[in-house]
N, C-alpha and C positions, 0 to 999 in steps of 0.2 A: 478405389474411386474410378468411374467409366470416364470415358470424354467428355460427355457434357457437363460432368462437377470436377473435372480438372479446367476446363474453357471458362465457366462460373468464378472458379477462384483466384487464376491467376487474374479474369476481367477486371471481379473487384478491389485485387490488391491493386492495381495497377489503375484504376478510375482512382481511388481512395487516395495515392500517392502522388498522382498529376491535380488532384482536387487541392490538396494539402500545399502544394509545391507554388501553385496558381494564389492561394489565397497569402500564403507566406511571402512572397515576394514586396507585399504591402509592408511589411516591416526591414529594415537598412541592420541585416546582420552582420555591418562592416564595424559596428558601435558597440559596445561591450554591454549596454543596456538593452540594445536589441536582439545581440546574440544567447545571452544571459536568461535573462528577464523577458522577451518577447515584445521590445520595447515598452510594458506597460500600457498593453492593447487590449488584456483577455479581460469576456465579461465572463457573467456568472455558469451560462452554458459550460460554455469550453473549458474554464477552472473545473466545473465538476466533471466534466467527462474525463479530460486528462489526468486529473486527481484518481479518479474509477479506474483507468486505464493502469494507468502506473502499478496502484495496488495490487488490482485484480490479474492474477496468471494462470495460466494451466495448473501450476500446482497447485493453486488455490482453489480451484474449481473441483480437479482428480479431488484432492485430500479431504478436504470440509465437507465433500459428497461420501467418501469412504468413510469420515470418522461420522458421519451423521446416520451410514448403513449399517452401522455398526454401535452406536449411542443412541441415536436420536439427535431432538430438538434440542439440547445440551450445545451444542454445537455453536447452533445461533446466535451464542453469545458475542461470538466473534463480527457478528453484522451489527446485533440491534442493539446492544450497548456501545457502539460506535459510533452510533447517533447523537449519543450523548455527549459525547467527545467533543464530535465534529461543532453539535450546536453552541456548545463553549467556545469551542475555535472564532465561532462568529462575535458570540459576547462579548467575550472578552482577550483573546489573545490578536486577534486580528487586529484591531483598531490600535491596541500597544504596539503592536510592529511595525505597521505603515506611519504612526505618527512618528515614530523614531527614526524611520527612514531605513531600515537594516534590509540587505537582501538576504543573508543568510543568518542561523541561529546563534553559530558562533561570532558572528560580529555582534551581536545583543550582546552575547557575555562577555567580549572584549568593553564594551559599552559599560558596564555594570561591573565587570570584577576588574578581568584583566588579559596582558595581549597572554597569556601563558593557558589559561582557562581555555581560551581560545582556540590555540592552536591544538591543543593537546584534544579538546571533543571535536575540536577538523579535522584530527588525526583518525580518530575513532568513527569516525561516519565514514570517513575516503573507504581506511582499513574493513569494513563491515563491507560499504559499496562495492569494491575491488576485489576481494580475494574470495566474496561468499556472496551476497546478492546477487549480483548480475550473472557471474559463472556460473552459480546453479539455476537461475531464472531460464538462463538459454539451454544449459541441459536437461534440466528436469522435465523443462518447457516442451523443448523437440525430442523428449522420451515420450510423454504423454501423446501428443501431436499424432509421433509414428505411431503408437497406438493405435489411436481412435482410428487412421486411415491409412492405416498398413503403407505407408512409402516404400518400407522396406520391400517389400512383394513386389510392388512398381518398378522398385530400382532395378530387382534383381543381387538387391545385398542385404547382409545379415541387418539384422536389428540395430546392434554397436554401433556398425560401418552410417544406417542413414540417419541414425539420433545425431552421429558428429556433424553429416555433411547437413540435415536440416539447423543447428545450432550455430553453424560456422556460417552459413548461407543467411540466418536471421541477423548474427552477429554483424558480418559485414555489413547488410541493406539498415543496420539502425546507424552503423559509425557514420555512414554516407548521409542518409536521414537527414543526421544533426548537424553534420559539416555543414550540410549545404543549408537549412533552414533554422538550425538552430530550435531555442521552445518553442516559436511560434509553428514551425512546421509539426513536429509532434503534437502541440495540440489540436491543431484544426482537425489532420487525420485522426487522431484522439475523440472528436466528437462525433466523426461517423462512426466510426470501429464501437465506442460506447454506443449508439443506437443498435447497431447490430446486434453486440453483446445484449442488451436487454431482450430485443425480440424473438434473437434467437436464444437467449435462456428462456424465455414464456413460454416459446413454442414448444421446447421440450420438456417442460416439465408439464406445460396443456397434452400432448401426445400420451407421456406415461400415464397420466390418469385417464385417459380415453382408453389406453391398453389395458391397466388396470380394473377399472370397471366395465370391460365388456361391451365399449361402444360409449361413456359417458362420462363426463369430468366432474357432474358430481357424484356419482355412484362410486368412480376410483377412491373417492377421499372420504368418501363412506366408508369403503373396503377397507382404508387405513386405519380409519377410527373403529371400527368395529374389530378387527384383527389384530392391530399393534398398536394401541393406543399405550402402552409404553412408550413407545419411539416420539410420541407426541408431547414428553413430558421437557419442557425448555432446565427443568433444573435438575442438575445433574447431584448424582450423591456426594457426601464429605469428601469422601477417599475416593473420587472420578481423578481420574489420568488427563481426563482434557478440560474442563471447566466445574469444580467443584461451586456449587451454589454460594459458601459463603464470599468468597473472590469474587462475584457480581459487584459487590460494594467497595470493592479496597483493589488486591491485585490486578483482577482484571480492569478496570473504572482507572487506576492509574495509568498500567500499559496501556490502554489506547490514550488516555489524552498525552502523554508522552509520543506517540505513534502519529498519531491526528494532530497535537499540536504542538511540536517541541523536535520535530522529526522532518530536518532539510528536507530528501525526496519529496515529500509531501505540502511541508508548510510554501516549498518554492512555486509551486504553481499558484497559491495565492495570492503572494506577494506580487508574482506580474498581472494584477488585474488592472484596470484605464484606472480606479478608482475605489474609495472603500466600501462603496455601494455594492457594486458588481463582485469584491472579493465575497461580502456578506449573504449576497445573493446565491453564489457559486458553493458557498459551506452548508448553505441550506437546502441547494436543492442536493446535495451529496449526502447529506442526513437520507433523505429522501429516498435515493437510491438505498443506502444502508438498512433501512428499515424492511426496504420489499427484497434485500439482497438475499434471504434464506429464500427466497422463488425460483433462484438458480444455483446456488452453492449448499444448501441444506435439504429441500424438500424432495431433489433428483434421487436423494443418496437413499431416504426412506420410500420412495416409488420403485427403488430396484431391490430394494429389501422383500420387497411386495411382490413384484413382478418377479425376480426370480427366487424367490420363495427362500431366502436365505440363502442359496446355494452358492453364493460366490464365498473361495476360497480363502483369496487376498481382498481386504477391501477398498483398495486403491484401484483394484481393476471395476468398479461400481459402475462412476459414471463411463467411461468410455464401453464400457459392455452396454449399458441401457442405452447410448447414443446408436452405436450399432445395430442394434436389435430394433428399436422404434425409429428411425430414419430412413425414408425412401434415400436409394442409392444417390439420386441427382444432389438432394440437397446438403450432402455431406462440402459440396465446392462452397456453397455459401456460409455453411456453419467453419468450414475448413478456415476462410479467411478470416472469420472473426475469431476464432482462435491463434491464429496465426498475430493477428491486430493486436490480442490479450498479452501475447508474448514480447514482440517485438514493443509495443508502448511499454512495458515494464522493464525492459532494457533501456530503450531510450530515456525513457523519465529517470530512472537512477543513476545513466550516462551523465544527463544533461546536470545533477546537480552535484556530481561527483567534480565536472570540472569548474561548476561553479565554484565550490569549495576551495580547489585548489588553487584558482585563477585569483580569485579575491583574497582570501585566507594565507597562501604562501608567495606566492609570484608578482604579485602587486605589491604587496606592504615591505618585501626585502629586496627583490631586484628592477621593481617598475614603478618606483615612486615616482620619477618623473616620465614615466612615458605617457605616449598620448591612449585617448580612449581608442583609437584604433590597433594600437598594434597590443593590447590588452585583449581584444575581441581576437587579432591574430593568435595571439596563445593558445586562447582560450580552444580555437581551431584546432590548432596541433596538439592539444593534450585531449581534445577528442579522440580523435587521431589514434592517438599513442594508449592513451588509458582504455580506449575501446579493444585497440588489438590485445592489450596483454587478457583483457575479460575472456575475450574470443579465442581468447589463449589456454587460457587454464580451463574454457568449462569441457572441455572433452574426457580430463583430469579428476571430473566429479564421477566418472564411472566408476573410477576407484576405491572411493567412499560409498558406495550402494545406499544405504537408506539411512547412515549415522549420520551426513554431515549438516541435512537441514536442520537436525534438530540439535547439529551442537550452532549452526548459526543463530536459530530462534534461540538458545540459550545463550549464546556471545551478548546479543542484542541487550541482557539483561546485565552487562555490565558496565554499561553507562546510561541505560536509561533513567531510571531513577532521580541521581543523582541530578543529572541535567533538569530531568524536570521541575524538582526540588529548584536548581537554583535559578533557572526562568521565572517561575513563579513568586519567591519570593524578591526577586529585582525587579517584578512589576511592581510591587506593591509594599516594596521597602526604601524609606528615601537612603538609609547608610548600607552597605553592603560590605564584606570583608572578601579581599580576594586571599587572605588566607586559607579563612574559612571553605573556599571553594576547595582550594587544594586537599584541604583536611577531607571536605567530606565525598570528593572524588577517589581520592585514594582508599580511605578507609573503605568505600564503601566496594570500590576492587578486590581488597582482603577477607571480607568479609563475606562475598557472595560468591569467592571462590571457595573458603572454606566449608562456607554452607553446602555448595552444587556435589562436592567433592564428598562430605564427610557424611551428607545425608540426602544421597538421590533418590531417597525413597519421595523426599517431600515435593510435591509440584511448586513446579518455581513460581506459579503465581500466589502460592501463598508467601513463600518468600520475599516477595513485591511487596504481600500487605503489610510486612512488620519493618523491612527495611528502606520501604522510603520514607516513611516515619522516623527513621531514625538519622538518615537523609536531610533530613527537613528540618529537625531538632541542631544536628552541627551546625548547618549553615545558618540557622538561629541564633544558637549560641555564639556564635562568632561573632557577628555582626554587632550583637551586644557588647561583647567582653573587648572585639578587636577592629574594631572598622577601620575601615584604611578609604575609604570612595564614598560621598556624598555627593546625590545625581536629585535633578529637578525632576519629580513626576510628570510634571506639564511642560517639559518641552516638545517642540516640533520640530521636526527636521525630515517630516512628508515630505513625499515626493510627488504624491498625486493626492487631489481631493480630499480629504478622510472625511469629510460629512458623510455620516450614519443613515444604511436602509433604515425607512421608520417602521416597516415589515418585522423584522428581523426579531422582536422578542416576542408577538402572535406568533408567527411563524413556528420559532423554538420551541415554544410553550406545546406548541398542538403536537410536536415532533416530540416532545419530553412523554406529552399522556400517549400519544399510539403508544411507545418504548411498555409503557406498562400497563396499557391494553393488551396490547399482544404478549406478554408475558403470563396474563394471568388468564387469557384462551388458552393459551400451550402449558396448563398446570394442572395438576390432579382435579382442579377447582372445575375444571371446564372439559376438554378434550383428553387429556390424558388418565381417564380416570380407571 
């Protein structure tokens, strides 16, 4: 990078962090609802931007562009069935949550099973949070980062040396981030950082097909469809390593509402919305984004397929090679901070509900039953504090692991999802519950998906998904019949804000349900990939 896109990027981190800081101060992070929760201010904007932000990371962006230069439109599954998810999340999981009053998941299943249930899936998020999400998010994150804009050359040190000191450097600036403004400071920078992310993903993926076609952006996607209208096929074969077609319906369709809606990180920046309006409003325009998300995480990846004519090696190095190649030098300071944003929000957002978890979930219920909401929100401080350092701790650690340990995280995740969702689901919509039962089919289904992972890794785990959370589903069934132990009123409240329903909100879904499979059956033999 020259000087004028190092002055560009440190400007706008640093407008973006004085903007966030200014607007945060409106919320009393001295209260454990405000430091938490963001007092229960965010509208629909800022939930989906911070929702986007969290998600979306550099290895999101490198990978889903490499697996897509290298599959195709297969890929996209991971955006546009998300949508689907997400527009559930509005239907129907939102409005259960805030009527109930819960800020986190595992208080619902204390709610509904029991405090054991409970603490044991807090266990399981913190443990997922701590030792594998956030650690690889900052390394993987400031691996890609140095990439794209060679720090290391700048520094004057090897590669290893500036991935640490960029991961250690983001680490720090998110622990402080949240000290000082808690959610509501992550989201508000969350909402610029997400506008950036959008237009600076348009821009590059407008640029490659200008490169591509010779001067014109529709002539590029001419060039695709005429050349590698393969790449253009959204469904991928039985035996696909990354989204075999028939998991559109079962594995994949459960892992995201699981992900989307059953899934702290995530489900928490809903729950801080002023109201159930603004939560609803916030789930849908995050569909939204979801839908046009293969604009910047799938279509870059077949534009360098194109452009550099297959010849890349590794196909993790896709995008950061076509950012390089189609980027005037200046504007890499401005795309630099919105990656930088991409990163830095996906730490903070997982920081932020990791010590929710523990604040609410261990620390309040055993040693702070009578303390006050203040010195709750102090904890809550100090186990930023402390849970951030050990993150910032161990990701230097992930160099160690080279390319196995995202994918044994993305498989850990498979051994509580399921089940949890299974038993959210049916404690919406079952008035007896057995917290047996829970135990039964949490454990069982530990055993079961360890022996599967282990005894048959030929099989992609999302088909594994589709037979076992069904079976998931069937225990805590059975139990509740055979053994109930907790009868709960569906119609209680115990909101905390508003729950009166957008009256948008099923138009809205509905039109988000047909694109989902308009644009699926463009990206099929039927249409473009023929």
């Amino acid at each position: 990078m020259n000087w004028i896109a190092i002055l560009l990027f440190l400007g706008v981190v640093i407008g973006i962090s004085v903007y966030a800081y200014w607007r945060s101060k409106k919320v009393q992070t001295d209260s454990a609802d405000g430091y938490f929760m963001g007092g229960n201010t965010l509208t629909g904007f800022t939930i989906a931007s911070t929702i986007i932000m969290t998600n979306l990371s550099t290895e999101q962006l490198v990978g889903q562009n490499g697996q897509s230069y290298g599959k195709g439109m297969e890929v996209m599954a991971w955006e546009i069935t998300a949508a689907v998810a997400v527009v559930l999340l509005a239907w129907v999981f939102l409005p259960k949550y805030l009527r109930y009053g819960v800020s986190t998941i595992s208080e619902f299943l204390e709610m509904r099973y029991d405090t054991f249930t409970k603490r044991f899936v807090s266990i399981l998020f913190i443990f997922t949070y701590v030792v594998s999400f956030m650690p690889v998010v900052l390394y993987s994150g400031s691996l890609v980062f140095n990439k794209m804009f060679n720090i290391g050359d700048y520094l004057g040190v090897s590669d290893t040396t500036a991935t640490i000191i960029i991961s250690l450097t983001i680490g720090i600036i998110g622990v402080l981030y949240l000290f000082v403004g808690g959610l509501s400071i992550s989201a508000f920078s969350d909402s610029i950082y997400g506008i950036g992310l959008i237009v600076g993903g348009l821009i590059v993926t407008l640029i490659g097909l200008h490169h591509v076609g010779d001067g014109g952006f529709v002539k590029g996607f001419d060039h695709i469809v005429q050349h590698t209208p393969e790449k253009l096929n959204a469904f991928g074969e039985v035996d696909s390593d990354i989204v075999p077609w028939p998991t559109l319906f079962f594995g994949m369709f459960f892992n995201n509402l699981f992900f989307w809606c059953a899934n702290q990180m995530i489900v928490q920046k809903a729950l801080a919305a002023k109201n159930l309006q603004e939560s609803q409003k916030g789930a849908i325009y995050l569909s939204i984004f979801k839908i046009f998300g293969p604009i910047f995480t799938v279509i870059p990846g077949i534009i360098a397929y194109n452009y550099f004519n297959g010849g890349i090696d590794k196909n993790d190095n896709a995008y950061p090679a076509l950012i390089q190649s189609i980027l005037p030098d200046w504007s890499l300071g401005l795309f630099g901070a919105v990656i930088f944003g991409a990163i830095l929000s996906s730490f903070v957002g997982s920081l932020n509900s990791t010590t929710t978890l523990f604040t609410y979930d261990f620390y309040k219920p055993i040693f702070g039953k009578k303390a006050s909401d203040k010195h709750i929100a102090r904890v809550g401080h100090i186990a930023t504090v402390v849970i951030g350092a050990i993150c910032v701790g161990l990701s230097p650690f992930i160099s160690l692991f080279p390319s196995g340990l995202y994918a044994i995280v993305q498989q850990f995740n498979g051994v509580y999802s399921m089940p949890v969702l299974a038993l959210v689901l049916v404690a919406f919509f079952s008035r007896r519950t057995s917290k047996l039962g829970a135990k039964v089919a949490l454990f069982t289904h530990i055993i079961l998906y360890v022996i599967v992972s282990f005894a048959f890794p030929q099989i992609n785990y999302l088909y594994t998904f589709s037979v076992i959370f069904f079976i998931d589903l069937i225990i805590v069934i059975i139990f509740n019949k055979l053994k109930p132990s907790n009868e709960f009123d569906l119609n209680t409240n115990k909101a905390k804000v508003d729950i009166t329903p957008w009256k948008y909100r099923y138009v809205a879904g509905t039109i988000i349900l047909a694109l989902v499979v308009i644009i699926y059956i463009i990206f099929s033999p039927l249409v473009l990939a023929k």
